[in-house]
PDB file with SEQRES, HELIX, SHEET and CRYST1 records, atoms N, CA, C and O in Angstrom:
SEQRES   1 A   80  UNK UNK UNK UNK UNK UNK UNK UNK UNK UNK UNK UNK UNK          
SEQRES   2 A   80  UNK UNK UNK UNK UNK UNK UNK UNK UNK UNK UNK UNK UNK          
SEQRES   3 A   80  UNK UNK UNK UNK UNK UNK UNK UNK UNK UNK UNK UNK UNK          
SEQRES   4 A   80  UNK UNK UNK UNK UNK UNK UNK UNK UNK UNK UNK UNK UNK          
SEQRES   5 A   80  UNK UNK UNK UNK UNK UNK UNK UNK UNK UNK UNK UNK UNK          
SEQRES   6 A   80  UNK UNK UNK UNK UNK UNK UNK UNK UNK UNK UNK UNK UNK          
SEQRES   7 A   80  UNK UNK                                                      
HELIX    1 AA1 UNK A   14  UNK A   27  1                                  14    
HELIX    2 AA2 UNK A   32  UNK A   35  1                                   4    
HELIX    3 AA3 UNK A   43  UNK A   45  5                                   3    
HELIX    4 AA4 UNK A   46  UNK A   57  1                                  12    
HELIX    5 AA5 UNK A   62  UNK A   71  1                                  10    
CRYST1    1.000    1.000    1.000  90.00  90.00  90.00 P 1           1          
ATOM      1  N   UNK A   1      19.548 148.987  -9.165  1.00  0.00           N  
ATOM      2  CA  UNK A   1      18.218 148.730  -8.662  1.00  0.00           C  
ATOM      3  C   UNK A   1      18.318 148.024  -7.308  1.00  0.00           C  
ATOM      4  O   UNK A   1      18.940 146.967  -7.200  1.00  0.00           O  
ATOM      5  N   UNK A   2      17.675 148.640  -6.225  1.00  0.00           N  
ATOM      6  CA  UNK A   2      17.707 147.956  -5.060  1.00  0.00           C  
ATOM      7  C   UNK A   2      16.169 147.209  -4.853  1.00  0.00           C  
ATOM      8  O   UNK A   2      15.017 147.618  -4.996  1.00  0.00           O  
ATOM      9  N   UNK A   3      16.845 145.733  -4.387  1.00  0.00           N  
ATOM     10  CA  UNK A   3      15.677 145.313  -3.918  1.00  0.00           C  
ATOM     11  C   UNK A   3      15.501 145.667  -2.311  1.00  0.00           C  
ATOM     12  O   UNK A   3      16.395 146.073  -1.567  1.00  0.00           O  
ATOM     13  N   UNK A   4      13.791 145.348  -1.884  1.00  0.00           N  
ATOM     14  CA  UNK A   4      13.857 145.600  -0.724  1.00  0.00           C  
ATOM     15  C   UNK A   4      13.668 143.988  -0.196  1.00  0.00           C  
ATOM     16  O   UNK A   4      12.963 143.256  -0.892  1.00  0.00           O  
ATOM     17  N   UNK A   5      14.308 143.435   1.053  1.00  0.00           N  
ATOM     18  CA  UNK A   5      14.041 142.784   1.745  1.00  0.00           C  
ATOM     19  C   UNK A   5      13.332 142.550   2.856  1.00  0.00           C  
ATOM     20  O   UNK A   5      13.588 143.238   3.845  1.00  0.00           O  
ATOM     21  N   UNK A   6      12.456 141.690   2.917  1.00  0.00           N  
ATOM     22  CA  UNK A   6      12.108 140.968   4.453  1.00  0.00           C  
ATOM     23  C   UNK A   6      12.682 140.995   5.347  1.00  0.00           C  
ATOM     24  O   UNK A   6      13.737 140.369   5.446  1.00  0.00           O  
ATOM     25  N   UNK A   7      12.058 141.920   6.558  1.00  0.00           N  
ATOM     26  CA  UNK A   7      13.105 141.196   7.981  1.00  0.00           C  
ATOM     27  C   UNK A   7      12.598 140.394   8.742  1.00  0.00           C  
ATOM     28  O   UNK A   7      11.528 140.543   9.332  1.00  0.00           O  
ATOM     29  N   UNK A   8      13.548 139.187   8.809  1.00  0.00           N  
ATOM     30  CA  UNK A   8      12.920 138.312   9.507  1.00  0.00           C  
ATOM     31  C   UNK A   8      12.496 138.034  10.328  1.00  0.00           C  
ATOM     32  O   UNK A   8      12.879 139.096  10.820  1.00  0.00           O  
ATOM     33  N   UNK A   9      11.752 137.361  11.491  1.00  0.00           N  
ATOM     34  CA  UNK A   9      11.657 137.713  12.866  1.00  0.00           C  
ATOM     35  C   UNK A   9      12.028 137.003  13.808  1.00  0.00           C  
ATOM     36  O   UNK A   9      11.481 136.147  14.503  1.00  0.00           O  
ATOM     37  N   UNK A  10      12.920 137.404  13.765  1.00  0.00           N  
ATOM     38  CA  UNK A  10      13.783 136.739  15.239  1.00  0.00           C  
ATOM     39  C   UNK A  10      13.603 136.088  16.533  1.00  0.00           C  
ATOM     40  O   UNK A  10      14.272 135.127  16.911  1.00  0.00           O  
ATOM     41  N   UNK A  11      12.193 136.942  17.533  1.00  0.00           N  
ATOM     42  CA  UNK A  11      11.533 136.726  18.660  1.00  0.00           C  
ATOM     43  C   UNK A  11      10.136 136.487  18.079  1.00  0.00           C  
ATOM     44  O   UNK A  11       9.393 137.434  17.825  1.00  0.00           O  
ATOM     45  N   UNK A  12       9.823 135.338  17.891  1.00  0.00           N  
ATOM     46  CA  UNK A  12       8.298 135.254  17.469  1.00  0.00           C  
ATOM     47  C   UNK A  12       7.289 135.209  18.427  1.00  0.00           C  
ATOM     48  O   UNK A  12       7.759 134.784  19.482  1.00  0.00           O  
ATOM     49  N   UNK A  13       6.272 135.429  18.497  1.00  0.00           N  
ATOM     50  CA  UNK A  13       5.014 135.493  19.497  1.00  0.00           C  
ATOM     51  C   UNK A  13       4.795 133.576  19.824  1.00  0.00           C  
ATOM     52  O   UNK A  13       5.392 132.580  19.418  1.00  0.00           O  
ATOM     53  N   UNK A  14       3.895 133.755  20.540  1.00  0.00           N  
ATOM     54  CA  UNK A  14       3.756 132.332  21.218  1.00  0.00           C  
ATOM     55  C   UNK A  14       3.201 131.303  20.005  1.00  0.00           C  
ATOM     56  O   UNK A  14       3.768 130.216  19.889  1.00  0.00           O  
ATOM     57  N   UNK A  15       2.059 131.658  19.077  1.00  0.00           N  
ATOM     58  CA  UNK A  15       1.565 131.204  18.075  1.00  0.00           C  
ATOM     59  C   UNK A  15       2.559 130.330  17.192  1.00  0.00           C  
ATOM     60  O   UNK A  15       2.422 129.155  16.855  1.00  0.00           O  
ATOM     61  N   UNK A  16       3.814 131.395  16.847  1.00  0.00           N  
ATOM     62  CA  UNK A  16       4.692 130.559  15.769  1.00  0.00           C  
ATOM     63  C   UNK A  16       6.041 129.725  16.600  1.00  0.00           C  
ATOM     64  O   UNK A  16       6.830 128.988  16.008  1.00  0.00           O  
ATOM     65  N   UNK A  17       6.076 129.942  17.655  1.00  0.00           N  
ATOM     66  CA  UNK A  17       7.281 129.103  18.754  1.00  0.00           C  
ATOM     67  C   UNK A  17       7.008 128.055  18.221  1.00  0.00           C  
ATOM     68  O   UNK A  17       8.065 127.636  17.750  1.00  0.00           O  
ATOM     69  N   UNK A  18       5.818 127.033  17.904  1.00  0.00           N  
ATOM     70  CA  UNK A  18       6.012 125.514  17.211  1.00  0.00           C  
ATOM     71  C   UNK A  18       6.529 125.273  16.244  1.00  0.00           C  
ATOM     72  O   UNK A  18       7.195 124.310  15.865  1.00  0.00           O  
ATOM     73  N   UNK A  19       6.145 126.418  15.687  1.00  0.00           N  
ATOM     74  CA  UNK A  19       6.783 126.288  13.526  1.00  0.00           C  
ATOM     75  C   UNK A  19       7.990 126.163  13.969  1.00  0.00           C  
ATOM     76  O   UNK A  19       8.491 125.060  13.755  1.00  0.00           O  
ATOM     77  N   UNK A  20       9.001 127.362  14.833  1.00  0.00           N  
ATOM     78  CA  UNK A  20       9.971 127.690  14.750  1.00  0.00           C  
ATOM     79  C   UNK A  20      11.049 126.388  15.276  1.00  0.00           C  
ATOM     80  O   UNK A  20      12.012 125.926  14.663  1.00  0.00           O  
ATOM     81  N   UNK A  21      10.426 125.939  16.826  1.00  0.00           N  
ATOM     82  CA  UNK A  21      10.877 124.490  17.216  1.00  0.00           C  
ATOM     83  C   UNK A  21      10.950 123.436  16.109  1.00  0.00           C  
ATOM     84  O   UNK A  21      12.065 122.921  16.026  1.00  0.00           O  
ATOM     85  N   UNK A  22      10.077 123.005  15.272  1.00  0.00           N  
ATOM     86  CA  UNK A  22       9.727 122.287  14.424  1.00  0.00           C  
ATOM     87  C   UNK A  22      11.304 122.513  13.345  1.00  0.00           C  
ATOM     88  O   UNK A  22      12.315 121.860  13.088  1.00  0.00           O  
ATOM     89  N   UNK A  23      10.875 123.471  13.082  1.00  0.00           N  
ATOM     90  CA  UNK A  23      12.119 123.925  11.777  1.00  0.00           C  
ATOM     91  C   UNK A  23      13.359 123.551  12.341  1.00  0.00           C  
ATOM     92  O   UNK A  23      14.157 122.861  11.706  1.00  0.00           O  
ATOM     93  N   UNK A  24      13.607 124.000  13.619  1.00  0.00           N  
ATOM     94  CA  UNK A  24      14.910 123.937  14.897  1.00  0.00           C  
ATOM     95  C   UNK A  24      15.311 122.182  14.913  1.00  0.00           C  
ATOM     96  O   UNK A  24      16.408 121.662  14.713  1.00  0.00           O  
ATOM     97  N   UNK A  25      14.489 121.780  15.109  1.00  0.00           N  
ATOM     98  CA  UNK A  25      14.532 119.973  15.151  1.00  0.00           C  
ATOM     99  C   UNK A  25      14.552 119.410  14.085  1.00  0.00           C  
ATOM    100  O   UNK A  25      15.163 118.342  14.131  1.00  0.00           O  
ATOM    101  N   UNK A  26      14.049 119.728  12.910  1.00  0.00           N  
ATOM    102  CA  UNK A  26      14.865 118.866  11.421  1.00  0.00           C  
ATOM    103  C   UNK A  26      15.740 119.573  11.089  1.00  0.00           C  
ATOM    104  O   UNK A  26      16.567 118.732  10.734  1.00  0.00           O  
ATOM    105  N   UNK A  27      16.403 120.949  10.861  1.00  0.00           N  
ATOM    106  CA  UNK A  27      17.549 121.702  10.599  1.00  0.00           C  
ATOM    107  C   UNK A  27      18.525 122.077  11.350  1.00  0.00           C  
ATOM    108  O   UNK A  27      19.642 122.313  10.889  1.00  0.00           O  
ATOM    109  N   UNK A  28      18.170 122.197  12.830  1.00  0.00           N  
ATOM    110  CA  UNK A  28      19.429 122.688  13.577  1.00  0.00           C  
ATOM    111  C   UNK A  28      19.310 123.653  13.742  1.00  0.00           C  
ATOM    112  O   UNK A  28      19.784 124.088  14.791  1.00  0.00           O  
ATOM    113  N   UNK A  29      18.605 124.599  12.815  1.00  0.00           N  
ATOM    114  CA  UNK A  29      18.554 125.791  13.614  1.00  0.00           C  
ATOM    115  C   UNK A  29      16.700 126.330  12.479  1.00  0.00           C  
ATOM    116  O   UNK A  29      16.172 125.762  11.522  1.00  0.00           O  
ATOM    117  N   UNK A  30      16.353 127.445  13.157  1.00  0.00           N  
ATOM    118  CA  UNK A  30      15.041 127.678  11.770  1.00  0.00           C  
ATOM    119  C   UNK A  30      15.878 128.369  11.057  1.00  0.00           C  
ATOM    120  O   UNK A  30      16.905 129.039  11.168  1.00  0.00           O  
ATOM    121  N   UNK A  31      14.958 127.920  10.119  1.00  0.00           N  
ATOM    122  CA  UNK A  31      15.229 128.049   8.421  1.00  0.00           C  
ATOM    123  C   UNK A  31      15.019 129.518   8.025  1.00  0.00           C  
ATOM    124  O   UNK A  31      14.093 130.023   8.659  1.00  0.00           O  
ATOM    125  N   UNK A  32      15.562 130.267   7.238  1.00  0.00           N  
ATOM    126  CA  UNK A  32      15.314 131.770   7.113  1.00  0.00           C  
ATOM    127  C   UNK A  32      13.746 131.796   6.393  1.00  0.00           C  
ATOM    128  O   UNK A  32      13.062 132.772   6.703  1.00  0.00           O  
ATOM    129  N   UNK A  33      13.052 130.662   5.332  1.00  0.00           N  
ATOM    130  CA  UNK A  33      11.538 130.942   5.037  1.00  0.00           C  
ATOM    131  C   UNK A  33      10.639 130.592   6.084  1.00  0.00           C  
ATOM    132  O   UNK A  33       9.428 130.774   5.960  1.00  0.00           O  
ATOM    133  N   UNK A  34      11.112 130.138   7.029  1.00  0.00           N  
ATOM    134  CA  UNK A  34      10.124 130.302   8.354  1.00  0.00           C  
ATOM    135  C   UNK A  34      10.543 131.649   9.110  1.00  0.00           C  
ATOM    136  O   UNK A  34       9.569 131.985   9.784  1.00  0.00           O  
ATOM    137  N   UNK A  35      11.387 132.380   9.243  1.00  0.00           N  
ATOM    138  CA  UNK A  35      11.500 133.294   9.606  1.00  0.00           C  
ATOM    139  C   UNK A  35      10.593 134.586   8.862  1.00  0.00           C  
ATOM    140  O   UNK A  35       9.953 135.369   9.565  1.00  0.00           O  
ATOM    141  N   UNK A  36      10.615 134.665   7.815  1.00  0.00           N  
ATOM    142  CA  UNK A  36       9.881 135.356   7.164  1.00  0.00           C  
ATOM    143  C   UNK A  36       8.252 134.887   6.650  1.00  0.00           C  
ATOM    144  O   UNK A  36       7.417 135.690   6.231  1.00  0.00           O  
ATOM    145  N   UNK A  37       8.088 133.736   6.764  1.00  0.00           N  
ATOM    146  CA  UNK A  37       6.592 133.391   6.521  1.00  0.00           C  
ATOM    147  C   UNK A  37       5.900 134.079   8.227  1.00  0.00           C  
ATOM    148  O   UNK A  37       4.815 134.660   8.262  1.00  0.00           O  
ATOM    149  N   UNK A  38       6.702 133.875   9.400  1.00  0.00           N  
ATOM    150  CA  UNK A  38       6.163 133.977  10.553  1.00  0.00           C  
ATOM    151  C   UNK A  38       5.496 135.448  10.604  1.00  0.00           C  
ATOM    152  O   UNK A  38       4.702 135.672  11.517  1.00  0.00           O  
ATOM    153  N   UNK A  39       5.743 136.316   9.796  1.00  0.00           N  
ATOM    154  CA  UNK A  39       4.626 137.249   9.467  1.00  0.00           C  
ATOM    155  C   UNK A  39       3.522 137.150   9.491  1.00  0.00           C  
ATOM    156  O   UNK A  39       2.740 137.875  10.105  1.00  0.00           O  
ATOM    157  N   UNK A  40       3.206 135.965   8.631  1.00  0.00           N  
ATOM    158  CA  UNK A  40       1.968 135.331   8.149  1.00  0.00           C  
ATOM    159  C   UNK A  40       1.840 134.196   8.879  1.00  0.00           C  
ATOM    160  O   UNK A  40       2.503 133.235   8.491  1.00  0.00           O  
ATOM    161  N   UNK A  41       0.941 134.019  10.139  1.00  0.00           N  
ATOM    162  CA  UNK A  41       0.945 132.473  10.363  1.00  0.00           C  
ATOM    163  C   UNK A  41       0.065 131.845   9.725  1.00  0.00           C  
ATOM    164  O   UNK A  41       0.249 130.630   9.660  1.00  0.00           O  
ATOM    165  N   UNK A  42      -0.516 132.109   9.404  1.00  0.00           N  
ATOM    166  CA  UNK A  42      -1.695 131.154   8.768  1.00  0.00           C  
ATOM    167  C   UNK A  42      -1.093 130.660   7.471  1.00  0.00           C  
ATOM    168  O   UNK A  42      -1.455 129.559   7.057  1.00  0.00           O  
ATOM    169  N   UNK A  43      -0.134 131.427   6.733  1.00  0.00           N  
ATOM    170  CA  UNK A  43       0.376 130.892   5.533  1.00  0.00           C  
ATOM    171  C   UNK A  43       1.103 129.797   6.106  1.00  0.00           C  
ATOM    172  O   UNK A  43       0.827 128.651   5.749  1.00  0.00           O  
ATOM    173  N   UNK A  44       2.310 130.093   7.246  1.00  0.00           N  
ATOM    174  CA  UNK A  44       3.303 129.005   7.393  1.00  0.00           C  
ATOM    175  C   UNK A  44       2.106 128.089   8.128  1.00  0.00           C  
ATOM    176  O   UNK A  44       2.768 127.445   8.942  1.00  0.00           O  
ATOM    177  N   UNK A  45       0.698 127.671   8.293  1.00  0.00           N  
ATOM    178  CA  UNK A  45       0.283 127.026   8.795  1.00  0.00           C  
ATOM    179  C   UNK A  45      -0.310 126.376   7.513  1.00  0.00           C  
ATOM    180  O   UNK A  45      -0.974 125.349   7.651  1.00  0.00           O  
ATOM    181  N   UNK A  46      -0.127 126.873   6.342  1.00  0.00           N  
ATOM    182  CA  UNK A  46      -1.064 125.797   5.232  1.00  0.00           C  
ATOM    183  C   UNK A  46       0.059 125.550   4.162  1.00  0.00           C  
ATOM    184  O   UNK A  46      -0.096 124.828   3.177  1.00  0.00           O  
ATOM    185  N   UNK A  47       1.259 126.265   4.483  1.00  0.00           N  
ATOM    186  CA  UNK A  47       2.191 125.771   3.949  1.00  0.00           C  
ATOM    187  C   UNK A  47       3.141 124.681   5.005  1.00  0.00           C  
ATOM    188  O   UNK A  47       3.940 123.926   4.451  1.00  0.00           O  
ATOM    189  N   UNK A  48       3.023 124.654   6.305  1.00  0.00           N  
ATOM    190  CA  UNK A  48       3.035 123.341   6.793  1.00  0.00           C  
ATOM    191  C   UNK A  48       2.447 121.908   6.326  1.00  0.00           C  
ATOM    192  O   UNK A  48       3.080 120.897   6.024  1.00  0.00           O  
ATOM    193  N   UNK A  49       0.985 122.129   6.355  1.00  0.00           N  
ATOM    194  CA  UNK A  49       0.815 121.545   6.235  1.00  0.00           C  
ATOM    195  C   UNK A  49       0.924 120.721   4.577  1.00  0.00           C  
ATOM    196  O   UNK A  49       1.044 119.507   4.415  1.00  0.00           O  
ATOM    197  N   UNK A  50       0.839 121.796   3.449  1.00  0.00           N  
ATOM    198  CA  UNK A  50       1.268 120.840   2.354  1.00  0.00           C  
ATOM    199  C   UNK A  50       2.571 120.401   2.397  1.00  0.00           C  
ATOM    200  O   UNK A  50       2.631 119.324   1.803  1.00  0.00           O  
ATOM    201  N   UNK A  51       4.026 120.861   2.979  1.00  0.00           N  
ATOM    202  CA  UNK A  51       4.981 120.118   3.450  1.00  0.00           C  
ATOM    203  C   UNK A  51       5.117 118.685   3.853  1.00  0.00           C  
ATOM    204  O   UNK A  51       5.899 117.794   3.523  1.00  0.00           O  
ATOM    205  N   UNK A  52       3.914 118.763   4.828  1.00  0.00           N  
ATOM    206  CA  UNK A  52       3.726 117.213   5.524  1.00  0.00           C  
ATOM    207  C   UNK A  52       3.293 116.553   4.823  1.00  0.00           C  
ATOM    208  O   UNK A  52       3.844 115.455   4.753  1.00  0.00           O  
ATOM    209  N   UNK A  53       1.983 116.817   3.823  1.00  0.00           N  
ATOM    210  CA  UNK A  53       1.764 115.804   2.794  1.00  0.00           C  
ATOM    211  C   UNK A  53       2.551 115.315   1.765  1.00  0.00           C  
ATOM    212  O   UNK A  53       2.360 114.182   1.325  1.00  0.00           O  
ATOM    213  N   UNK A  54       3.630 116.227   1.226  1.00  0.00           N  
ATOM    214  CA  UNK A  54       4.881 115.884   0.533  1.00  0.00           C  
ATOM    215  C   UNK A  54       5.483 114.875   0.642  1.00  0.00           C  
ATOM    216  O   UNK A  54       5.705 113.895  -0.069  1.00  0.00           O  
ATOM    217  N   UNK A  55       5.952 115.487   2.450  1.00  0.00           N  
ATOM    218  CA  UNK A  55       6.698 114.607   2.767  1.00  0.00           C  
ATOM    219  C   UNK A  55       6.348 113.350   3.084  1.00  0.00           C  
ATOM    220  O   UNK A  55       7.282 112.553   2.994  1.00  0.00           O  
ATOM    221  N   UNK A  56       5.162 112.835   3.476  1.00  0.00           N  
ATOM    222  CA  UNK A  56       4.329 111.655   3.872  1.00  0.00           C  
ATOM    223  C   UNK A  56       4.243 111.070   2.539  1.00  0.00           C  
ATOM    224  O   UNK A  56       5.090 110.206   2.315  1.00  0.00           O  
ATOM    225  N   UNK A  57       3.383 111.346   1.556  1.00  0.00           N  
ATOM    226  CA  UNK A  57       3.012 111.187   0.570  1.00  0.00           C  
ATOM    227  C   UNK A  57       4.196 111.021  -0.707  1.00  0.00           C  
ATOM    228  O   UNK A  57       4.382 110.054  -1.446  1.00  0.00           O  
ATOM    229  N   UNK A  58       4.797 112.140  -0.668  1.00  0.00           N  
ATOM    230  CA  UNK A  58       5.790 112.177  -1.982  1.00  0.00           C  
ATOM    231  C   UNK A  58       6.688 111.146  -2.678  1.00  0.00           C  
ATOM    232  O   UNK A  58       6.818 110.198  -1.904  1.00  0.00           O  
ATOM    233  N   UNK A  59       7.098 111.020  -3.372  1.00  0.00           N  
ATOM    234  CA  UNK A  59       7.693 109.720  -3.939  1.00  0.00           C  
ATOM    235  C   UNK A  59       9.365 109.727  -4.160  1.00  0.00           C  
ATOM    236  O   UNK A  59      10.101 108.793  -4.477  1.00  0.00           O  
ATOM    237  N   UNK A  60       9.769 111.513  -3.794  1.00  0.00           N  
ATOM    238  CA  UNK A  60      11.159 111.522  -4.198  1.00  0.00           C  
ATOM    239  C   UNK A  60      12.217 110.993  -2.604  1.00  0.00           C  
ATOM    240  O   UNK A  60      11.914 111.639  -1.601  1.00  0.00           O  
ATOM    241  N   UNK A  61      12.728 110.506  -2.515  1.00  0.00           N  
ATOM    242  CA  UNK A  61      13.546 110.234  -1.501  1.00  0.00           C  
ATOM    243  C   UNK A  61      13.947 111.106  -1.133  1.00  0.00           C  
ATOM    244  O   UNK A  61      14.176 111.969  -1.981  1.00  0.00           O  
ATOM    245  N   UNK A  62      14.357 111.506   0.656  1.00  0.00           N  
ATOM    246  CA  UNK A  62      14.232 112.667   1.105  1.00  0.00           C  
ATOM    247  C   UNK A  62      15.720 113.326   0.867  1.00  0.00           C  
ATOM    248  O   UNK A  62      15.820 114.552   0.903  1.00  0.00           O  
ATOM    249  N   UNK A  63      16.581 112.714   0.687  1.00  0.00           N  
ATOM    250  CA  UNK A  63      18.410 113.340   0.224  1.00  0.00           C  
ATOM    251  C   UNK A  63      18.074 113.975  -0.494  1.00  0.00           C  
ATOM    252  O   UNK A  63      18.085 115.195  -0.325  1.00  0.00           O  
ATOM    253  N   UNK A  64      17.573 113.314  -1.753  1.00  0.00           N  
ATOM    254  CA  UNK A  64      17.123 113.891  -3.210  1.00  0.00           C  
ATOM    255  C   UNK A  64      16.315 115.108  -3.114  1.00  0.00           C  
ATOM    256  O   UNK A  64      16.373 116.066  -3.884  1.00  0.00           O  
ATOM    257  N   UNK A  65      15.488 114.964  -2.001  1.00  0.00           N  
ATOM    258  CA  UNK A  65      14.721 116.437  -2.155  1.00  0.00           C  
ATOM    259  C   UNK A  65      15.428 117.361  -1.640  1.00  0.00           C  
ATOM    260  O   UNK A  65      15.610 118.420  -2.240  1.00  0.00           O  
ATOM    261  N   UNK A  66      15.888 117.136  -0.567  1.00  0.00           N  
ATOM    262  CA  UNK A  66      16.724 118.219   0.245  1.00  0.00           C  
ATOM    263  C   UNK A  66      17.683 118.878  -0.564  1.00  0.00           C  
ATOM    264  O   UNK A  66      17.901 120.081  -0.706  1.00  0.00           O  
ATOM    265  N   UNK A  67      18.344 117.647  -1.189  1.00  0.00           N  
ATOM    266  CA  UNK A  67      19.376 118.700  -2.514  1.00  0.00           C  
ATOM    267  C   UNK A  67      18.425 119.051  -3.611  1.00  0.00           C  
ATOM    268  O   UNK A  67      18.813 119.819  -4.491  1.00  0.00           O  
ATOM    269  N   UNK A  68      17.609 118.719  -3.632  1.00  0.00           N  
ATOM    270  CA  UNK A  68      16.925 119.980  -5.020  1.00  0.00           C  
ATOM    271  C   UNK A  68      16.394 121.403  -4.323  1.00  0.00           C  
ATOM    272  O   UNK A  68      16.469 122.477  -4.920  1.00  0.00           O  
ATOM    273  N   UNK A  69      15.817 121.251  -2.899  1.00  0.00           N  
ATOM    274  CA  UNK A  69      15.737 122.468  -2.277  1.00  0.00           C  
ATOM    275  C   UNK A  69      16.785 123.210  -1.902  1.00  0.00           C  
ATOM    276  O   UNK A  69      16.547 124.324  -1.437  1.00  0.00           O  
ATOM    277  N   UNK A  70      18.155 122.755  -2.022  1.00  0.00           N  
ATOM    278  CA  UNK A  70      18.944 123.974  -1.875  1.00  0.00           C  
ATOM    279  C   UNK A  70      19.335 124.457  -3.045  1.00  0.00           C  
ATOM    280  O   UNK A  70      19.736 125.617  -3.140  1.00  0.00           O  
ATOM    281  N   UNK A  71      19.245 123.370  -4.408  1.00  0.00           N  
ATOM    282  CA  UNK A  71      19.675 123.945  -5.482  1.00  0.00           C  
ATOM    283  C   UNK A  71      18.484 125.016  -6.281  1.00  0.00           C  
ATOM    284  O   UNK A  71      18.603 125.754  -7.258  1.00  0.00           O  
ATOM    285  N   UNK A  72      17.517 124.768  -5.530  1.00  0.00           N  
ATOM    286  CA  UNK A  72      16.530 125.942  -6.298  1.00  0.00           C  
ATOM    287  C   UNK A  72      16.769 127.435  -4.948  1.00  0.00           C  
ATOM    288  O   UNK A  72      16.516 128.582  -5.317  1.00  0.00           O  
ATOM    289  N   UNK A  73      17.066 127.272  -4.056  1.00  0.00           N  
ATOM    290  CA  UNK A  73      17.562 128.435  -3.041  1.00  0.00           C  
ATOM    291  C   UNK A  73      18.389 128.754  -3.323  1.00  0.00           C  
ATOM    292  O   UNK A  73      18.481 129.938  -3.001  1.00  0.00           O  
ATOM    293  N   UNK A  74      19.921 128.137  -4.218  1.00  0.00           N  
ATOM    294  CA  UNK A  74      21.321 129.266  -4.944  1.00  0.00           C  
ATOM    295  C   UNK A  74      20.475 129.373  -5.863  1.00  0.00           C  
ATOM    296  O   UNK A  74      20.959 130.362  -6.413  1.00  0.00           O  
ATOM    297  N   UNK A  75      19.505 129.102  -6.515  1.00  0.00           N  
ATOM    298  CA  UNK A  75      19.042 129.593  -8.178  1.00  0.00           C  
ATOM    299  C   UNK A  75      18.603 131.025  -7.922  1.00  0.00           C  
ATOM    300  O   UNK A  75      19.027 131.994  -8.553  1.00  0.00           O  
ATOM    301  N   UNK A  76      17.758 131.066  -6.985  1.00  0.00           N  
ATOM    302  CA  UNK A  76      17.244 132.226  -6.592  1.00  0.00           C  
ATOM    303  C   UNK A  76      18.165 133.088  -5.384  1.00  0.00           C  
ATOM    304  O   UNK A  76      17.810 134.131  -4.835  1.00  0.00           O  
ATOM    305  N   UNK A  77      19.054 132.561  -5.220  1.00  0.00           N  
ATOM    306  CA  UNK A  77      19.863 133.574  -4.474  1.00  0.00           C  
ATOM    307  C   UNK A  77      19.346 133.872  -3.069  1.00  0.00           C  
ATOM    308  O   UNK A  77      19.609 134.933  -2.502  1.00  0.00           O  
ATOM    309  N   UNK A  78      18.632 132.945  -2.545  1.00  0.00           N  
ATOM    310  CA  UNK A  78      17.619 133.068  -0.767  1.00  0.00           C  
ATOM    311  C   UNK A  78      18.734 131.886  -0.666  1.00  0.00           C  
ATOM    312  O   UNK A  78      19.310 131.137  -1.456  1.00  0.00           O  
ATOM    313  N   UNK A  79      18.722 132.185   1.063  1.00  0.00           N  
ATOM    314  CA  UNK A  79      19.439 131.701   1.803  1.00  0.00           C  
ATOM    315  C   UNK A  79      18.606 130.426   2.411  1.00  0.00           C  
ATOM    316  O   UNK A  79      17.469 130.747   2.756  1.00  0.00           O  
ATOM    317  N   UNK A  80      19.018 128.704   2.665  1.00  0.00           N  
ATOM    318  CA  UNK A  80      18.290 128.309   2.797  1.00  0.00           C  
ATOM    319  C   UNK A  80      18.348 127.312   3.859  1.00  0.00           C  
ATOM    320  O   UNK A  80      17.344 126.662   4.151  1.00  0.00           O  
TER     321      UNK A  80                                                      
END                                                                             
């Protein structure tokens, strides 16, 4: 069974250049689910923003989260 994949987008339009900077400046480089949300900006724009409230708001310390977000990205086999 083949799945089909997302291609990501590499050269984004002027709209998502912030997401992409943004992602670039806490990771080092963007993240492959901003590459593929940038399809959709308005999603990576309300999924920004519940990010920020997480992260503002949330109670788990940020190491701790970062390693549970990569351990649910090998669960699912996305690159992260």
């Amino acid at each position: 069974m083949l799945t089909e994949r997302i291609a990501p987008i590499e050269d984004p339009g002027l709209a998502v250049r912030g997401f992409y900077a943004i992602g670039r400046r806490l990771f080092g480089q963007v993240p492959t689910p901003q590459k593929l949300m940038a399809h959709r900006p308005a999603l990576m724009l309300g999924l920004g923003a519940l990010w920020t409230s997480i992260e503002r708001f949330g109670t788990l310390d940020g190491r701790l989260r970062a390693l549970m977000q990569l351990h649910v990205a090998r669960l699912y086999d996305v690159a992260y």
